[in-house]
SEPA-17027 format. One record per atom (N, C-alpha, C): residue number from 1; residue in one letter; x, y, z. Coordinates in nm, 4 decimals. Layout:
+-----+-----+----------+----------+----------+
:   n : res :        u :        v :        w :
+-----+-----+----------+----------+----------+
: NUM :   a :        X :        Y :        Z :
...
+-----+-----+----------+----------+----------+
//
This chain:
+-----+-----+----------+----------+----------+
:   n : res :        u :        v :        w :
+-----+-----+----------+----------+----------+
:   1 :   x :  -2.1867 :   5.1538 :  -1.5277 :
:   1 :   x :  -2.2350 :   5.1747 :  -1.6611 :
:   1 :   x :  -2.2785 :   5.3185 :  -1.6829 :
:   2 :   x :  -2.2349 :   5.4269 :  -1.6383 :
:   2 :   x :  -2.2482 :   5.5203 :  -1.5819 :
:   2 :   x :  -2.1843 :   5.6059 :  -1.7463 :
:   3 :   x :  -2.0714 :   5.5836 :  -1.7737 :
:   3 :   x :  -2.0087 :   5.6223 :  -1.8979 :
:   3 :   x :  -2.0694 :   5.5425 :  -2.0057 :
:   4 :   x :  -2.0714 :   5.6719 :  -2.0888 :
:   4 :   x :  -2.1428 :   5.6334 :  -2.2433 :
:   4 :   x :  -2.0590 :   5.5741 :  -2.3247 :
:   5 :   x :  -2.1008 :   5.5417 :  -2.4174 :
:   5 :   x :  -1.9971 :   5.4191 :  -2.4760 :
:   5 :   x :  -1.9176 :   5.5108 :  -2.5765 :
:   6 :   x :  -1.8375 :   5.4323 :  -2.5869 :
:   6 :   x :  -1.6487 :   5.4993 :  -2.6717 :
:   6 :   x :  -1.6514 :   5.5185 :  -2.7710 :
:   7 :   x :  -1.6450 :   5.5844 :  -2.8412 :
:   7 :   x :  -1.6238 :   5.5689 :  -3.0236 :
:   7 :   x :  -1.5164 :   5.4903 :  -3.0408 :
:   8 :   x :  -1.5235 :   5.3893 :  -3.1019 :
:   8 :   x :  -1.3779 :   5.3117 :  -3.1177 :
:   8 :   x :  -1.3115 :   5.3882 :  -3.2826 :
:   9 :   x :  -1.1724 :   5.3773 :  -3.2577 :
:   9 :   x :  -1.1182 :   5.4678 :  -3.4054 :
:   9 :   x :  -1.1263 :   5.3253 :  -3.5246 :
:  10 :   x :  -1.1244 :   5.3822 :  -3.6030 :
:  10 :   x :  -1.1453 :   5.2731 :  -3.7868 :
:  10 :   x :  -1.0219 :   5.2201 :  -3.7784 :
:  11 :   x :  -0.9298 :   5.2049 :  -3.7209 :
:  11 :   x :  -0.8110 :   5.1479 :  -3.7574 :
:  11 :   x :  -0.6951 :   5.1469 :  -3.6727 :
:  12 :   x :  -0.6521 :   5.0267 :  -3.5832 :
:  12 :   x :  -0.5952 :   5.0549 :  -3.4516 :
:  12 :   x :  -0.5030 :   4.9127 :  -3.5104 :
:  13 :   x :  -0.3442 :   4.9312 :  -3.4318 :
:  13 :   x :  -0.2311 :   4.8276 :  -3.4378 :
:  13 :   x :  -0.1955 :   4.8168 :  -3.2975 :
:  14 :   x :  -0.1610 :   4.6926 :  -3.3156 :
:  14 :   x :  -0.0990 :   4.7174 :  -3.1162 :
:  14 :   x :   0.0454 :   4.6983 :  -3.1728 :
:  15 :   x :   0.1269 :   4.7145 :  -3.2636 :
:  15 :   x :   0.2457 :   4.7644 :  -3.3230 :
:  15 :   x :   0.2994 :   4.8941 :  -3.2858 :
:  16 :   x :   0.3478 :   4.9415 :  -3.1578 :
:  16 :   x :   0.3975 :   5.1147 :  -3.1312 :
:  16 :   x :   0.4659 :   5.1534 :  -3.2231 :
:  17 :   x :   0.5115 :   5.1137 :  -3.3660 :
:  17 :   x :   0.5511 :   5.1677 :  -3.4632 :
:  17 :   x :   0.4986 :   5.2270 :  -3.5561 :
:  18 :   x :   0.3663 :   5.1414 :  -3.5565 :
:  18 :   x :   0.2479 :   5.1997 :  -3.6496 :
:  18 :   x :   0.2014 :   5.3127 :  -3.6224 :
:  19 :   x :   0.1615 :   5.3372 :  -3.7071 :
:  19 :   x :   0.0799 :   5.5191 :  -3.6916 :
:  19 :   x :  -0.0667 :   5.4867 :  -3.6488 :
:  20 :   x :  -0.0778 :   5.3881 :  -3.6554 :
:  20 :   x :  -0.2588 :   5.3531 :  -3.5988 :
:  20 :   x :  -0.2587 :   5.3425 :  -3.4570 :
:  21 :   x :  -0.1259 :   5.2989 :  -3.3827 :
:  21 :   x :  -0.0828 :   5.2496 :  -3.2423 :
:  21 :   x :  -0.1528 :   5.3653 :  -3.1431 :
:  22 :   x :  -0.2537 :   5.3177 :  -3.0726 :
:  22 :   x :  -0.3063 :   5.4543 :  -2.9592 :
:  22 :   x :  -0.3052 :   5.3752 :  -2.8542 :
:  23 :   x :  -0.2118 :   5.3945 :  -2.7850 :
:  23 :   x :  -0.2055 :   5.3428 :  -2.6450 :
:  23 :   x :  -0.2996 :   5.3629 :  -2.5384 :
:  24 :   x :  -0.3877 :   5.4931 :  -2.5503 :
:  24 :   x :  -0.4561 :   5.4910 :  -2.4894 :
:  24 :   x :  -0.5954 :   5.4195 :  -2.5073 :
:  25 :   x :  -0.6071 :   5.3669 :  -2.6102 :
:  25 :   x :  -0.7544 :   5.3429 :  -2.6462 :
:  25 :   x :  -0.6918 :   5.1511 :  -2.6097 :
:  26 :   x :  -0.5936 :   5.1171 :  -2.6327 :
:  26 :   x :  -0.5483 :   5.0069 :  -2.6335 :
:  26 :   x :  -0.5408 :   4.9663 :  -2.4469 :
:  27 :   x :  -0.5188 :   5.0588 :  -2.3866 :
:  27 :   x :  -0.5348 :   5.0454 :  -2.2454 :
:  27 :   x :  -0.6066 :   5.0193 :  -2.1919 :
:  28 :   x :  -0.7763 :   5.0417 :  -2.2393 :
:  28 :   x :  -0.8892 :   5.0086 :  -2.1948 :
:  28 :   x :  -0.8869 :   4.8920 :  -2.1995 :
:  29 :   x :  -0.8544 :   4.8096 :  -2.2875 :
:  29 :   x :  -0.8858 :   4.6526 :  -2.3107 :
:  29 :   x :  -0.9939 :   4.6529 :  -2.4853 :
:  30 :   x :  -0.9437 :   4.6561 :  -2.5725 :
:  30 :   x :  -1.0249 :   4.6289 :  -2.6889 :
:  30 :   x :  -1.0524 :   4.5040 :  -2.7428 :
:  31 :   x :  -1.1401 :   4.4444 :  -2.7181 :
:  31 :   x :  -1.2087 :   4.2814 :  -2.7811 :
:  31 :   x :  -1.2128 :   4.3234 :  -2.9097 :
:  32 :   x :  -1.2011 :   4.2149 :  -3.0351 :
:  32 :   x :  -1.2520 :   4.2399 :  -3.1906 :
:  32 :   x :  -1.3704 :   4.1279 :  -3.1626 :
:  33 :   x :  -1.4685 :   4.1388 :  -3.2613 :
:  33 :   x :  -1.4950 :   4.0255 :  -3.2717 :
:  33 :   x :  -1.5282 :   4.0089 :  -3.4465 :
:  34 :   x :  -1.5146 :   3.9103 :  -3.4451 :
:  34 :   x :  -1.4623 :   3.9051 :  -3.6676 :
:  34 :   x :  -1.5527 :   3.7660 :  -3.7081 :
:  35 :   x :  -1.6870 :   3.8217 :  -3.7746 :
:  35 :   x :  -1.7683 :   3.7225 :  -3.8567 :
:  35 :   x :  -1.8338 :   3.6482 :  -3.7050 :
:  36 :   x :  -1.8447 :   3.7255 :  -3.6076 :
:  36 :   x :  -1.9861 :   3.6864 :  -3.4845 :
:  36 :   x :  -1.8688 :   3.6377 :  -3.4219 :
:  37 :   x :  -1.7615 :   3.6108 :  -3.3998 :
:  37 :   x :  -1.7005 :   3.5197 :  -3.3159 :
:  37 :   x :  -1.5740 :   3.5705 :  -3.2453 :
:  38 :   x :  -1.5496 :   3.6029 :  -3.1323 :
:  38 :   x :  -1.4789 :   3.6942 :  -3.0643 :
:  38 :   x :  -1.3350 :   3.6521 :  -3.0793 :
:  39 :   x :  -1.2422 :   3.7043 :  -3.1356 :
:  39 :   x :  -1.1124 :   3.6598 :  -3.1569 :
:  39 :   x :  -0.9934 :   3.7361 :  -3.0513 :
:  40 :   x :  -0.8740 :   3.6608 :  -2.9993 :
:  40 :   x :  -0.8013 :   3.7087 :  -2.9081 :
:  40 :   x :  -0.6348 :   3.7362 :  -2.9983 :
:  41 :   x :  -0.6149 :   3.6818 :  -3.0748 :
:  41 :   x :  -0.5069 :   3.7028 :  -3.1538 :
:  41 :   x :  -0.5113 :   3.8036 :  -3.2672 :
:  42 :   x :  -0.5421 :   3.9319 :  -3.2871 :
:  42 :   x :  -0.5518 :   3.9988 :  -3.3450 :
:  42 :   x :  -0.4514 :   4.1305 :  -3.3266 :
:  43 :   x :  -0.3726 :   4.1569 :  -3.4602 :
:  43 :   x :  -0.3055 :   4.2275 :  -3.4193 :
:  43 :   x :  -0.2900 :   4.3403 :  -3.4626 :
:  44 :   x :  -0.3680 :   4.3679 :  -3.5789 :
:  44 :   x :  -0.4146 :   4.5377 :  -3.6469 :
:  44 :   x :  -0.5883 :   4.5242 :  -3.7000 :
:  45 :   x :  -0.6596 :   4.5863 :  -3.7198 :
:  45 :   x :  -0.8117 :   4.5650 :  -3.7798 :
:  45 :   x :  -0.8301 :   4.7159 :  -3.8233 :
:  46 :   x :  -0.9328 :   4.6963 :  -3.9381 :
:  46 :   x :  -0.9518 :   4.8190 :  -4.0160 :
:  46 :   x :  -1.1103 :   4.7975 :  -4.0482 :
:  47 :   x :  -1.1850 :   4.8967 :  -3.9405 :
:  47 :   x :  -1.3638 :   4.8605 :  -3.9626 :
:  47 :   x :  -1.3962 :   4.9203 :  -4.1153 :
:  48 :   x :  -1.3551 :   5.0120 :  -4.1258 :
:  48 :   x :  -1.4067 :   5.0602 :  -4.3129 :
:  48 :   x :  -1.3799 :   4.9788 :  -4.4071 :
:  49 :   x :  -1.2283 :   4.8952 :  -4.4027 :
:  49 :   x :  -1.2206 :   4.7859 :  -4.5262 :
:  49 :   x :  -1.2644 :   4.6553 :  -4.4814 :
:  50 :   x :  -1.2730 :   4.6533 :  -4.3445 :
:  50 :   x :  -1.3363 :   4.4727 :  -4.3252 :
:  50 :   x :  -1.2691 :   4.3653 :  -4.3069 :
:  51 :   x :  -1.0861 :   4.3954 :  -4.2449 :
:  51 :   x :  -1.0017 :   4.3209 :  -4.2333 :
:  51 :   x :  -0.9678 :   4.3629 :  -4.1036 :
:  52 :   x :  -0.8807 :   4.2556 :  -4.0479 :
:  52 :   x :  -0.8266 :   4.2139 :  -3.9609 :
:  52 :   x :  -0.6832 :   4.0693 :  -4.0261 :
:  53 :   x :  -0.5425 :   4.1695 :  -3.8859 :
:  53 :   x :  -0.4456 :   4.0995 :  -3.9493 :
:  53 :   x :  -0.4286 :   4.0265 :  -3.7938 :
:  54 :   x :  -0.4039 :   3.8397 :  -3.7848 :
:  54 :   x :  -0.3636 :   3.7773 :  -3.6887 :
:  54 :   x :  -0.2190 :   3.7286 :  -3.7318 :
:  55 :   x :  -0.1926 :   3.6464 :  -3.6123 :
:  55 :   x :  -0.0887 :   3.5988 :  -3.6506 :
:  55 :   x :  -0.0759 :   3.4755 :  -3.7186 :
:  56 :   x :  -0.0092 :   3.4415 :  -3.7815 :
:  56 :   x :   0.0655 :   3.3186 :  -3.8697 :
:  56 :   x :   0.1204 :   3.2029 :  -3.8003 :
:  57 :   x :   0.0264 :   3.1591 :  -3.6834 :
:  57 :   x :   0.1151 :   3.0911 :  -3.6058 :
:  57 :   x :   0.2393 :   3.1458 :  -3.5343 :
:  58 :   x :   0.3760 :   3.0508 :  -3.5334 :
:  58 :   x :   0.4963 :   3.1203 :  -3.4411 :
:  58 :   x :   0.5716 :   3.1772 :  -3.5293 :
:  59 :   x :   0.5233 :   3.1650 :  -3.6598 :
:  59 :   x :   0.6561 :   3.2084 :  -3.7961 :
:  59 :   x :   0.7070 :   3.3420 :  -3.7427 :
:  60 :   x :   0.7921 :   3.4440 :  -3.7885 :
:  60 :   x :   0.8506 :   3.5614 :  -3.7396 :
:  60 :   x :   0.9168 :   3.5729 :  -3.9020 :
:  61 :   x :   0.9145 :   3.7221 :  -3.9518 :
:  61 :   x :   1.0083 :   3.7667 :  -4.0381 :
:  61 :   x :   1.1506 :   3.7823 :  -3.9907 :
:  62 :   x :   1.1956 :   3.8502 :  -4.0742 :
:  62 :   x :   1.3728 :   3.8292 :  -4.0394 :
:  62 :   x :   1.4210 :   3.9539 :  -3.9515 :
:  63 :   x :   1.3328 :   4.0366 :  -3.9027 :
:  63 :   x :   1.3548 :   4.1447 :  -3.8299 :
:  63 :   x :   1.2510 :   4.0731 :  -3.7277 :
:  64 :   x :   1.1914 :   3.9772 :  -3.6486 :
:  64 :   x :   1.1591 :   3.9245 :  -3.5899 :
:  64 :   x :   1.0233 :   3.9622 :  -3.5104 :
:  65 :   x :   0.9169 :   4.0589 :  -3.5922 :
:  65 :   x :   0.8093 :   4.0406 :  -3.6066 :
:  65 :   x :   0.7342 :   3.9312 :  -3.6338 :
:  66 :   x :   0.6290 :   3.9250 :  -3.5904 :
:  66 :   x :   0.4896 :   3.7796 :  -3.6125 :
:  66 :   x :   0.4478 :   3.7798 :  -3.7912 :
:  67 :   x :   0.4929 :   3.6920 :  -3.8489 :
:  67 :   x :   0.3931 :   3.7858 :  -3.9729 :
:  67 :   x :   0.2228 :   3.6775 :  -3.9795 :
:  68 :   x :   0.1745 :   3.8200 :  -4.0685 :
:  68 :   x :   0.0277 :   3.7800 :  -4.0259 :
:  68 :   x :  -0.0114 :   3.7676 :  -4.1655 :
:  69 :   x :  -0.1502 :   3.7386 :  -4.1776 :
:  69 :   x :  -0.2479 :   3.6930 :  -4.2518 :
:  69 :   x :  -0.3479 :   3.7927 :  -4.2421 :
:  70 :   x :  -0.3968 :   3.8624 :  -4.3435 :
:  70 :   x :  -0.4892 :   3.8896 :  -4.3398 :
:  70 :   x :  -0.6460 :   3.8232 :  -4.3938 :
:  71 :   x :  -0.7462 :   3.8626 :  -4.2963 :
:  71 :   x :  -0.8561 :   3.7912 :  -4.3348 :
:  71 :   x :  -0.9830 :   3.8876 :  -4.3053 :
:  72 :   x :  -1.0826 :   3.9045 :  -4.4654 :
:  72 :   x :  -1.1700 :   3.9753 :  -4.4200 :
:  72 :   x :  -1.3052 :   3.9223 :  -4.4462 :
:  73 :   x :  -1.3471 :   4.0390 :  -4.3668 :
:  73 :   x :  -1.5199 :   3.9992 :  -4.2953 :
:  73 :   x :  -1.5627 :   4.1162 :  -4.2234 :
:  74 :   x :  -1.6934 :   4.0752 :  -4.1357 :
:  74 :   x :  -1.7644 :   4.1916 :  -4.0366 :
:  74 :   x :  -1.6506 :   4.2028 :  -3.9318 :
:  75 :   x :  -1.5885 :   4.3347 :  -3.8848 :
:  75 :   x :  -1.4743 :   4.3248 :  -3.7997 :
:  75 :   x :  -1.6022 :   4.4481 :  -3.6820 :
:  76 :   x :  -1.6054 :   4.3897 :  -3.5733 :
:  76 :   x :  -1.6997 :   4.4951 :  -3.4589 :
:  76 :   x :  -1.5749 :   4.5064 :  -3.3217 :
:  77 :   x :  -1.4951 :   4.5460 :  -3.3112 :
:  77 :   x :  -1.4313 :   4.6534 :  -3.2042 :
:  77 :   x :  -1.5225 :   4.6378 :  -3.0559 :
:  78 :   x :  -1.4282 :   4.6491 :  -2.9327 :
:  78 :   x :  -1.5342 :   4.6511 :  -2.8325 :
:  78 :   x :  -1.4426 :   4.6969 :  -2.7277 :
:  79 :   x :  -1.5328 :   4.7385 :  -2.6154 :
:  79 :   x :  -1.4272 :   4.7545 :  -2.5157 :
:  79 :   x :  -1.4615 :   4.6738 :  -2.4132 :
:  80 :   x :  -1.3314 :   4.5732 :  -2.3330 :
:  80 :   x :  -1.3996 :   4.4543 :  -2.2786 :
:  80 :   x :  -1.4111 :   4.4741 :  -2.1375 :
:  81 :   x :  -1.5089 :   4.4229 :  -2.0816 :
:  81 :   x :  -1.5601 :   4.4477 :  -1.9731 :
:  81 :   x :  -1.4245 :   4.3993 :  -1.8313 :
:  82 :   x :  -1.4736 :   4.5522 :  -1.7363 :
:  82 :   x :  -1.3267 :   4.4698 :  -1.6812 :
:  82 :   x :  -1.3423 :   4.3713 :  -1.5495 :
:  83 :   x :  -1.2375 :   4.2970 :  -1.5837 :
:  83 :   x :  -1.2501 :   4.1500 :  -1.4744 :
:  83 :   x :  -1.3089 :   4.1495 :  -1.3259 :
:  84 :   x :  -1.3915 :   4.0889 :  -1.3007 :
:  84 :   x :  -1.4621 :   4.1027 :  -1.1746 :
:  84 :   x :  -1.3760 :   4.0536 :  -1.0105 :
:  85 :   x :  -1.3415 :   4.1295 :  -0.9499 :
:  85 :   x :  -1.2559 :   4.0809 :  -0.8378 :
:  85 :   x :  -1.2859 :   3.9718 :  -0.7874 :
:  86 :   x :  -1.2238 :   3.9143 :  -0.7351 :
:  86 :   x :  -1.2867 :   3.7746 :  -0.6520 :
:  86 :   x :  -1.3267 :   3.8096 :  -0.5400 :
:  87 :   x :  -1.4313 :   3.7185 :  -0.5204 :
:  87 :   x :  -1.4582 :   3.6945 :  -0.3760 :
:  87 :   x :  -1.5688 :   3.8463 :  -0.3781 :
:  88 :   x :  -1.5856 :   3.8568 :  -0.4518 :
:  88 :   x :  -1.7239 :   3.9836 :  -0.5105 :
:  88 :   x :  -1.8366 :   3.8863 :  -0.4816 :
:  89 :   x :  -1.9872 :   3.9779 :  -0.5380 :
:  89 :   x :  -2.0728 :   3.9285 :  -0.5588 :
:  89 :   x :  -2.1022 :   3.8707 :  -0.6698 :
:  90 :   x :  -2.1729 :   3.7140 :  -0.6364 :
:  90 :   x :  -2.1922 :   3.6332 :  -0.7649 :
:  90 :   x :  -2.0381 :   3.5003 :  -0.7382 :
:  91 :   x :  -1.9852 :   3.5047 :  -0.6928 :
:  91 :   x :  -1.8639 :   3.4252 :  -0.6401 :
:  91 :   x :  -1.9023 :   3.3163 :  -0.5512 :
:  92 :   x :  -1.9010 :   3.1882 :  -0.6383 :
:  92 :   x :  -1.9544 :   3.0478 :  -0.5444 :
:  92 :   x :  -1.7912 :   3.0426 :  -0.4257 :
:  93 :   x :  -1.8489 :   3.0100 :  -0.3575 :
:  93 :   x :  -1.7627 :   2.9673 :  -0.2401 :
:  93 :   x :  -1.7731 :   2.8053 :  -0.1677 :
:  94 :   x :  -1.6772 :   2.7727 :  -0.1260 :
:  94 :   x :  -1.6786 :   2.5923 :  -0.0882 :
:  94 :   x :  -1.6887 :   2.6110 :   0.0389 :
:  95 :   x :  -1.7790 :   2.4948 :   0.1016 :
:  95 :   x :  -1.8039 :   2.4728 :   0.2331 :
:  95 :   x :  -1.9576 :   2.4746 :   0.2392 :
+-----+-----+----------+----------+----------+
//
């Protein structure tokens, strides 16, 4: 915990076509969480307007993108903590 925390940018796509697409900030691991409740299907968010776009279920447009829904609310950005190795400390063990 040594590093200070990230500025997350106002407006990120995990679309590499998009102009919002930053691979590097996307590498860390970015959690949303939208109206208190941490969401995993999210696939563009915009903290200044208050949206977030998921997916539509399995539907696909005709160029075979997800199409999404947008839905807005409190959208909070995060960077998610990274996975704890096994067999670390804090790791129940049998026997």
């Amino acid at each position: 915990m040594a590093d200070p925390p990230q500025e997350m940018p106002d407006r990120l796509s995990l679309d590499p076509r998009s102009p919002f697409f930053d691979e590097t900030v996307l590498s860390r691991g970015v959690g949303i969480r939208f109206n208190g409740q941490e969401k995993t299907n999210v696939e563009e968010y915009c903290i200044s307007e208050g949206w977030i776009r998921v997916a539509a279920g399995r539907s696909r447009d005709r160029y075979g993108n997800p199409m999404t829904i947008k839905l807005k609310g409190k959208v909070e950005p995060f960077i998610e903590d990274p996975a704890q190795p096994s067999g670390g400390e804090g790791a129940a063990s049998e026997g």
